[in-house]
N, C-alpha and C positions, 0 to 999 in steps of 0.2 A: 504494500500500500504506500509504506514509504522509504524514503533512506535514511532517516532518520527517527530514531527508539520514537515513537509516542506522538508522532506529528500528523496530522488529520490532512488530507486533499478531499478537497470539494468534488475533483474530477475524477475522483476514484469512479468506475462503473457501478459498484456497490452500492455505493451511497447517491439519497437522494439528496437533494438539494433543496429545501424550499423557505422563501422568503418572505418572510410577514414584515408588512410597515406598522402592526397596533401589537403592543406590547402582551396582552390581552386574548389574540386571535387566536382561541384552544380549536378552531376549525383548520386550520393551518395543522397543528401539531396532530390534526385526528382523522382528516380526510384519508380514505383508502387504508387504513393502516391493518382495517377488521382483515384484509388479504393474504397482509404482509407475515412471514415469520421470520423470528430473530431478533436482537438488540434493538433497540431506539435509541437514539438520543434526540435532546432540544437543547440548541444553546444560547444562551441571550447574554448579553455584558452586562446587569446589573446582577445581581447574586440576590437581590431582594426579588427582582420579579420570578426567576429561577426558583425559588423556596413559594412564592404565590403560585406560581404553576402548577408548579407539584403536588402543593397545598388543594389544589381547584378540581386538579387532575383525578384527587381523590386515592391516590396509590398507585393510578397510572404510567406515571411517569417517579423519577427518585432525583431528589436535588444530594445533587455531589457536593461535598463539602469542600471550603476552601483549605489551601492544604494548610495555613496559621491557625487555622480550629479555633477561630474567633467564638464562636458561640459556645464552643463547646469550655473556652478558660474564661467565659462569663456565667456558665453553668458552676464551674470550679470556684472564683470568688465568690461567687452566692451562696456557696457549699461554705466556707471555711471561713465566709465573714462573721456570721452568726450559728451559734451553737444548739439554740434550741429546735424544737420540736418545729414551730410552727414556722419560722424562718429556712430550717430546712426542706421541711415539705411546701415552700412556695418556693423555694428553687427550683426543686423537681416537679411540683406541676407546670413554673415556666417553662421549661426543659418538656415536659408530657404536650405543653400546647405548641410549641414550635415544630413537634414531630409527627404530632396524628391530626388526623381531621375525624372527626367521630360520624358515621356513617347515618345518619336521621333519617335517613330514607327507608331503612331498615329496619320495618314497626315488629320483628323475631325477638327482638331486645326485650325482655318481659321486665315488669317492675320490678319482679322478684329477681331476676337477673342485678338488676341494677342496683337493688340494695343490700345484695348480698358482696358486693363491691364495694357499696359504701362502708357497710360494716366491716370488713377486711380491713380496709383502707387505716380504721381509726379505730382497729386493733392495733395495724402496725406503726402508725404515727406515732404514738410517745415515744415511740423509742429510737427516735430518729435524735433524740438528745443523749443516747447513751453512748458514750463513746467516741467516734468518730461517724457513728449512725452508719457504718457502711453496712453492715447486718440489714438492719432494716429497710435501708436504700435496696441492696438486692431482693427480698421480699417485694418489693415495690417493683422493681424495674421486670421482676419475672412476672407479676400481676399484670400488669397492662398490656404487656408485651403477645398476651394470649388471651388477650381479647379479642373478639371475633367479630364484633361492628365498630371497630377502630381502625382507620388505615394508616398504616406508617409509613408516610413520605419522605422522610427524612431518617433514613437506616443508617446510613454512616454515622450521624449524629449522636442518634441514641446507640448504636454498637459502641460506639468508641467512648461515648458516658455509661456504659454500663460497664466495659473494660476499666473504665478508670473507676468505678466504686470498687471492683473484684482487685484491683492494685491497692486497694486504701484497706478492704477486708484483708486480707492477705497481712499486712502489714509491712507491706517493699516498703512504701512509703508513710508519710509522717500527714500530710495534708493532699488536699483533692487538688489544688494548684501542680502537687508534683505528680500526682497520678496524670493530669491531663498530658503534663510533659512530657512524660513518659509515649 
């Protein structure tokens, strides 16, 4: 494809080419694809409307992550600024809402489904103050993670925040700033 490791040509035969002038245009990203088999991508210069796409897309599409893991060592300060309970699980719901989009369209979700969730939830909450809360963060991150009318757009994101809790449980490291680094 190329001569060089990682480098994309437009005029490869393979690949198609198509070009949207609205930031927006999920008809671009979706004509003919029902067809198609094999990889996708969409690529757009801002990394916010990238994360809105994917977001829109519903799971359809996965926003690749910047390789500085900005979001992910704003997840890590949020994690290691504040120690309690409630501070840490509003990091990780920031983190849970930058990565799913929750599927409403999908009335299978029962009440009881969904408060047997809650109840989970705030079992394991207190004890996001114990410690360094990585215990509890993993109880957390493997809860959501296998829910079944939640779509997760953002996989890198949450893989490589849930590596950096299994770094902080473990105890390689001292805080979730060096888990990220890691």
């Amino acid at each position: 494809m190329s001569t060089k490791a990682g480098a994309i040509h437009l005029s490869d035969p393979r690949i198609s080419y198509r070009n949207s002038r609205k930031a927006f245009d999920m008809g671009t990203l979706f004509d003919g694809i029902e067809e198609k088999v094999g990889t996708f991508a969409a690529i757009h210069c801002s990394k916010k409307i990238c994360y809105g796409l994917a977001k829109a897309a519903n799971g359809g599409y996965q926003a690749i992550e910047e390789m500085g893991a900005g979001r992910l060592n704003i997840f890590a300060k949020e994690w290691d600024a504040e120690i309690t309970a409630p501070a840490r699980f509003q990091a990780f719901k920031n983190l849970l809402t930058d990565c799913f989009q929750r599927d409403e369209s999908d009335s299978d979700e029962s009440k009881a489904d969904i408060e047997e969730l809650n109840h989970l939830v705030k079992t394991i909450r207190p004890a996001l103050a114990t410690g360094n809360g990585s215990e509890a963060a993993t109880q957390l991150f493997a809860l959501f993670r296998k829910r079944p009318f939640w779509k997760l757009h953002r996989r890198e994101l949450w893989r490589d925040a849930e590596k950096s809790i299994n770094e902080l449980l473990s105890e390689r490291v001292h805080t979730m700033a060096d888990a990220a680094a890691r």
